[in-house]
C-alpha positions in Angstrom: 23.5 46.8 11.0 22.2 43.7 12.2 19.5 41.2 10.9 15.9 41.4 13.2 13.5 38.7 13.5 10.2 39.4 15.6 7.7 36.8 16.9 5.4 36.5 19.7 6.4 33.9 22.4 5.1 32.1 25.6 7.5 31.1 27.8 10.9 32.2 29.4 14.4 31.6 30.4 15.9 29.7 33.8 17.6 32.9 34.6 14.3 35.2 35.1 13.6 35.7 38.3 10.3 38.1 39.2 8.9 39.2 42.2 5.1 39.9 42.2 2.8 41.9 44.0 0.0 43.7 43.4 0.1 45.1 40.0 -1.3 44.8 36.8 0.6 42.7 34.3 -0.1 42.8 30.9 -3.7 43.8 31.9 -4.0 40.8 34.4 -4.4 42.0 37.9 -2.3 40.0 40.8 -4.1 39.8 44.6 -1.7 40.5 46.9 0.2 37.5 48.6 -1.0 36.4 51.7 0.7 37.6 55.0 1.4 34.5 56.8 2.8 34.1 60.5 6.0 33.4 60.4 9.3 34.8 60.8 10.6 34.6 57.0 9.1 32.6 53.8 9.9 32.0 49.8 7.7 30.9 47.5 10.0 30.2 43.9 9.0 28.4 40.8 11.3 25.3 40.5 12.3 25.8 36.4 12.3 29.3 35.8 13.5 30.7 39.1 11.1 33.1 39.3 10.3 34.5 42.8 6.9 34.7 43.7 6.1 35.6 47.3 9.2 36.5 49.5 9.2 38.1 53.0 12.7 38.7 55.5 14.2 35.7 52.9 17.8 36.7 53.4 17.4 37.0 57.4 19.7 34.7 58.9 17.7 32.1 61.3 18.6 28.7 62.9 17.4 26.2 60.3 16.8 23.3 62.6 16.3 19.8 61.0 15.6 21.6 57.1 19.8 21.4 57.8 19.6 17.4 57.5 18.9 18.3 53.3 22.5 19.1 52.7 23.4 16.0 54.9 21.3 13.6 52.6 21.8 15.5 49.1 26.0 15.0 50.1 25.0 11.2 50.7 22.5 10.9 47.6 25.6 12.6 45.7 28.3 10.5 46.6 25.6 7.0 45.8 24.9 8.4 42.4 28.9 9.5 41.7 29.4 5.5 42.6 32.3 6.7 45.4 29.2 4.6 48.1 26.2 1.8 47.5 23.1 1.8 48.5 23.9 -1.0 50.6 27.0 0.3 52.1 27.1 -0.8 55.8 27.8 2.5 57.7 29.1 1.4 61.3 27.1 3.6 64.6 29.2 4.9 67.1 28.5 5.9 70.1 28.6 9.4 69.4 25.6 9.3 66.9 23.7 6.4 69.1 23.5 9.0 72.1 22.5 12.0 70.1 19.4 13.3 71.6 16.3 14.8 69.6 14.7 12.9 66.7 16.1 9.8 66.2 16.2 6.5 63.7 16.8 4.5 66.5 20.1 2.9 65.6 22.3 0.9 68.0 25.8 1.4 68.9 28.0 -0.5 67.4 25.9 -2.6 64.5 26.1 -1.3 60.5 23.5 0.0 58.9 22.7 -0.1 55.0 22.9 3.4 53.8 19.8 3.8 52.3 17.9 3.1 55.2 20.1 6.0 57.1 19.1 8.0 54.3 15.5 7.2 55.0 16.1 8.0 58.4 17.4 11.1 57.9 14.6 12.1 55.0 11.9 10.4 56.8 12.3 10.4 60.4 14.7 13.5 60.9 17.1 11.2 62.9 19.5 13.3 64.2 21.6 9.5 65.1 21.8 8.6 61.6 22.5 12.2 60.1 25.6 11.9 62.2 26.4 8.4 61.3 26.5 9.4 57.6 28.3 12.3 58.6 31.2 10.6 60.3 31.4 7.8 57.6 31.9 10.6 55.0 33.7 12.6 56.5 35.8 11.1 59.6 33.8 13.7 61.6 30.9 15.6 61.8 32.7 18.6 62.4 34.8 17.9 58.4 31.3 16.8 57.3 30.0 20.3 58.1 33.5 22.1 56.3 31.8 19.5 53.1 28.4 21.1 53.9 29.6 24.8 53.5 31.7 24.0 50.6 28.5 22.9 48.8 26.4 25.9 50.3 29.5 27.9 48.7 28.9 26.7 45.4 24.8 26.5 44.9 25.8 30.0 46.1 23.8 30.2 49.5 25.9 33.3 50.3 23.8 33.5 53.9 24.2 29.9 55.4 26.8 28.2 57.8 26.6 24.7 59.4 27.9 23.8 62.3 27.0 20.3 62.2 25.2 17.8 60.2 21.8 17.7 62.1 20.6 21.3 62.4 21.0 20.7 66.3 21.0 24.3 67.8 24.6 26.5 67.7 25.5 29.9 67.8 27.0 30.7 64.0 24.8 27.8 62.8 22.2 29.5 60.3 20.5 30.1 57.0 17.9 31.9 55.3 14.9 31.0 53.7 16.1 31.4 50.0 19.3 29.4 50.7 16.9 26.6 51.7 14.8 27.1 48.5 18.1 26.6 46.4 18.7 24.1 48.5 15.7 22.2 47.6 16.0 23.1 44.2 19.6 21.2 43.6 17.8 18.4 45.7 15.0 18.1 43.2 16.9 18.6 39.8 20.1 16.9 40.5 19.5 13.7 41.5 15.8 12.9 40.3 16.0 9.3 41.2 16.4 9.3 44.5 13.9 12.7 45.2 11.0 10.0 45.8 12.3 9.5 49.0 11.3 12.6 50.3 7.6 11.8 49.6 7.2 8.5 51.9 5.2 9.0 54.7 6.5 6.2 56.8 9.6 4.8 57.5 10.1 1.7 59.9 13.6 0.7 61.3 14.1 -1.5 64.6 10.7 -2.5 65.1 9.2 0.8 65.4 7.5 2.9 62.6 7.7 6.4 62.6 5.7 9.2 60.2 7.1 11.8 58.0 6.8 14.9 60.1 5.0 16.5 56.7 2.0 16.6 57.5 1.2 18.3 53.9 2.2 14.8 52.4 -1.2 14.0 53.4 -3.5 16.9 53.0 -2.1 17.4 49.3 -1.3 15.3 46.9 0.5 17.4 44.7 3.2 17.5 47.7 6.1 15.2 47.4 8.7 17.1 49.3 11.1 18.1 51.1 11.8 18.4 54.8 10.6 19.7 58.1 12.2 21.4 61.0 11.7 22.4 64.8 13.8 23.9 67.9 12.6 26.2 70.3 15.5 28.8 69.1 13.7 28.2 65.5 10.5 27.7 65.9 8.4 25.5 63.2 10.1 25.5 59.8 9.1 23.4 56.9 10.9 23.7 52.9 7.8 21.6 50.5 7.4 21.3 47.0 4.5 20.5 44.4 3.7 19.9 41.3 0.5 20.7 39.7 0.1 20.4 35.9 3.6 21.7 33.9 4.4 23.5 37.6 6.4 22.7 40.2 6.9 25.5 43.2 9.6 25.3 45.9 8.0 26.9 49.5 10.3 27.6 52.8 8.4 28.6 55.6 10.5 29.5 59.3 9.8 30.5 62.7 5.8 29.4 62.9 4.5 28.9 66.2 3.3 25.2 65.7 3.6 22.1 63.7 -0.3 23.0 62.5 1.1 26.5 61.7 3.5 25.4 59.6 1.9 23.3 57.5 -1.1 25.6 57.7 1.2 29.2 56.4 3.2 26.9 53.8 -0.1 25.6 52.1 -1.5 29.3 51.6 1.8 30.1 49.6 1.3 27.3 47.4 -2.2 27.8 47.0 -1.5 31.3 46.2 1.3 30.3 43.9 -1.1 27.6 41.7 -3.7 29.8 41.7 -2.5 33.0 40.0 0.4 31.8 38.3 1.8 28.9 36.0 4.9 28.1 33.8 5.5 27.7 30.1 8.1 25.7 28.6 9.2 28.3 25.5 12.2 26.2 24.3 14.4 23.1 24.6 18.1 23.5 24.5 19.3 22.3 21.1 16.1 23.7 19.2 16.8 25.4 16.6 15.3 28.7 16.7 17.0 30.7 13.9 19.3 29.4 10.9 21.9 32.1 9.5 24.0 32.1 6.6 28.1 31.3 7.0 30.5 33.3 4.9 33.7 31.5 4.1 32.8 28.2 5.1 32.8 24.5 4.6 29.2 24.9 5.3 26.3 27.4 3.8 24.7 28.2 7.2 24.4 27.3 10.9 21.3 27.2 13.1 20.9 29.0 16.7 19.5 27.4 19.3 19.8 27.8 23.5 22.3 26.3 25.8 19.3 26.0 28.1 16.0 25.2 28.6 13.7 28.2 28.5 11.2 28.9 31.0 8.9 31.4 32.0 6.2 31.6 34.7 3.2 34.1 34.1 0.3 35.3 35.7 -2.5 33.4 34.6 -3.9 34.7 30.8 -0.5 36.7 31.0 1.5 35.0 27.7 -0.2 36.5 25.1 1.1 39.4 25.6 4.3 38.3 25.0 7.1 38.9 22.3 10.8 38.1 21.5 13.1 39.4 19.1 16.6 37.7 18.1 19.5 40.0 16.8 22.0 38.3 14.5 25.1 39.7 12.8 24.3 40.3 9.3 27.7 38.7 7.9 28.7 35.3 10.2 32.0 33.8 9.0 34.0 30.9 9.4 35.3 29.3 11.0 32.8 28.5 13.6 33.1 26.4 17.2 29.6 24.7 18.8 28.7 27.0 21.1 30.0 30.0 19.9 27.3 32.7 20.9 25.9 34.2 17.5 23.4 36.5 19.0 20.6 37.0 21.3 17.3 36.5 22.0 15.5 39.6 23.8 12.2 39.0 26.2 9.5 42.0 26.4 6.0 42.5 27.6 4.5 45.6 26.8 7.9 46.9 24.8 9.7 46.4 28.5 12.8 44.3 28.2 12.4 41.7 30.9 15.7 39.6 29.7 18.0 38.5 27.6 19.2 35.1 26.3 22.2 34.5 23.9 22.2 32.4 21.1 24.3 29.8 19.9 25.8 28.1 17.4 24.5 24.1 17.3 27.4 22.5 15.3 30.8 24.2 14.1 31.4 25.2 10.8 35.0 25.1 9.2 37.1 27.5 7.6 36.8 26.4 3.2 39.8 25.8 1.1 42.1 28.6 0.4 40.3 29.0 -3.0 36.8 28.9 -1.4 37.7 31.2 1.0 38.9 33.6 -1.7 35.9 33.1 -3.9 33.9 34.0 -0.8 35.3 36.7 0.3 35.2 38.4 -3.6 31.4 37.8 -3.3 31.3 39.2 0.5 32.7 42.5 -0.2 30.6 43.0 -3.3 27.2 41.7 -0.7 28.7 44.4 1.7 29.2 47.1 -0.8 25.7 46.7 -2.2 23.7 46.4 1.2 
């Protein structure tokens, strides 16, 4: 038999994800998500993972320039893993001076400080200095993009493949709109200092000043993020993210038929998205949410807590209906390790499980002297005997 403890909570774990539609959750009714014009779209909340609005998200399309995020999160990792400086001079060749498309306007054969590069890349979509980074990475753009799929392998976008560092149009070169969302979710939450740089509108290198193609940087000022994309093959793509209150949302938007469209179809899923829903912050890892009693230990008892921190996003007036239950064994003994899972937290609304978290020990507990141990164990099998 195990020990139960029930309480109501009002938030939720990182590894929920939901999809909504219309329904009625506890007794709140969800509008249907807008339709929008375009040939695939994601709309995710950025702590919880939970999926909001998805349509054709796993279809395989040309990315276009929403490619050049892997580019700059490779180069923002290797700045903050100290392997490059910000003011690492990264030589042009001629390969990436003559690239045509979008460009920095860098010139053959001069260095250029990283960081401006990377706010050519963010900033101006320069397909010249996504290359440039590329080859000074990499030796070539075509290793660079063998990097890029190794890191698409492990944030486990199992539907992408780059062919090149720009998002310049080739067959086999592709991705889907939730691989961009996860995309822009490692962007976001792995290297938090440098993010800010997708949220500046302007960005001026030799002499000529050029706008962040986002055009939702100005409309909404909630919008700090991410990237924009276009080829005829792909039409007008845009990945953006916001933050309004305690919620941040993650929206990828491909194939629209203009740069208005775009911008136009990826504000109605984030207006849908802050509208109907928000996110709760239930626990921080390391809180202790239970303390238990250790058998045949140095110590009396240990407390639970979560690895993680625990998330959920609701329907608006959804969290009161709410509850968790955690299910311990009834006899823990020692010796313990930090970590060690010790039970599990269970998630329901209206007596449906949605999920399940596991519990762990926050500090180890060691095994007691041999005549503790002894002691304890004559007074365990008596507590067993008489349960």
């Amino acid at each position: 038999m195990q020990r139960l403890i029930k309480y109501i909570v009002t938030s939720f774990s990182v590894l929920f994800f939901l999809t909504f539609s219309i329904s009625s959750f506890a007794n709140i009714i969800i509008p249907k998500p807008p339709a929008l014009d375009a040939s695939a779209y994601i709309l995710i909340d950025a702590d919880s993972g939970s999926v909001l609005v998805e349509h054709n998200a796993d279809e395989r399309l040309p990315p276009a320039s929403m490619t050049k995020m892997m580019t700059s999160y490779i180069a923002v990792h290797e700045l903050v893993e100290g392997k490059v400086q910000e003011d690492t001079q990264v030589p042009i060749s001629v390969n990436a001076w003559k690239k045509g498309g979008s460009k920095m306007w860098v010139r053959e054969g001069t260095n250029v400080a990283l960081i401006d590069l990377l706010r050519g890349i963010i900033v101006q979509s320069g397909n010249d200095a996504s290359i440039a980074v590329a080859e000074y990475l990499s030796g070539s753009e075509d290793a660079f993009a063998l990097w890029m799929n190794q890191y698409a392998q492990t944030f486990g976008m199992t539907n992408s493949n780059f062919l090149n560092s720009t998002g310049w149009p080739a067959d086999e070169h592709y991705s889907t709109a939730r691989d961009m969302a996860t995309l822009a979710l490692h962007i976001i939450k792995d290297h938090p200092q440098y993010y800010p740089l997708y949220a500046e509108k302007y960005y001026e290198y030799n002499d000529i000043r050029q706008p962040n193609r986002n055009k939702l940087l100005w409309r909404d000022p909630t919008v700090d993020g991410l990237k924009t994309g276009h080829t005829e093959e792909a039409g007008y793509c845009l990945t953006a993210s916001a933050k309004r209150e305690n919620t941040r949302l993650i929206a990828v938007v491909m194939g629209t038929r203009s740069e208005e469209a775009r911008a136009r179809e990826t504000q109605k899923l984030l207006g849908y998205g802050f509208r109907y829903f928000e996110t709760h912050l239930l626990y921080s890892a390391g809180e202790t949410l239970s303390t238990n009693k250790v058998w045949l230990g140095q110590s009396d008892e240990v407390s639970l807590t979560v690895a993680n921190d625990v998330y959920l996003t609701l329907p608006r007036g959804a969290r009161d209906g709410l509850k968790a239950e955690i299910v311990t064994p009834d006899y823990i003994e020692a010796p313990l390790a930090k970590g060690d899972t010790l039970g599990t937290m269970t998630i329901s609304i209206d007596d449906e499980v949605v999920a399940e978290q596991p519990l762990i020990a926050s500090s180890k507990v060691e095994e007691a002297g041999i005549f503790g141990r002894l002691l304890g164990m004559i007074k365990l099998f008596f507590v067993r005997l008489f349960a």
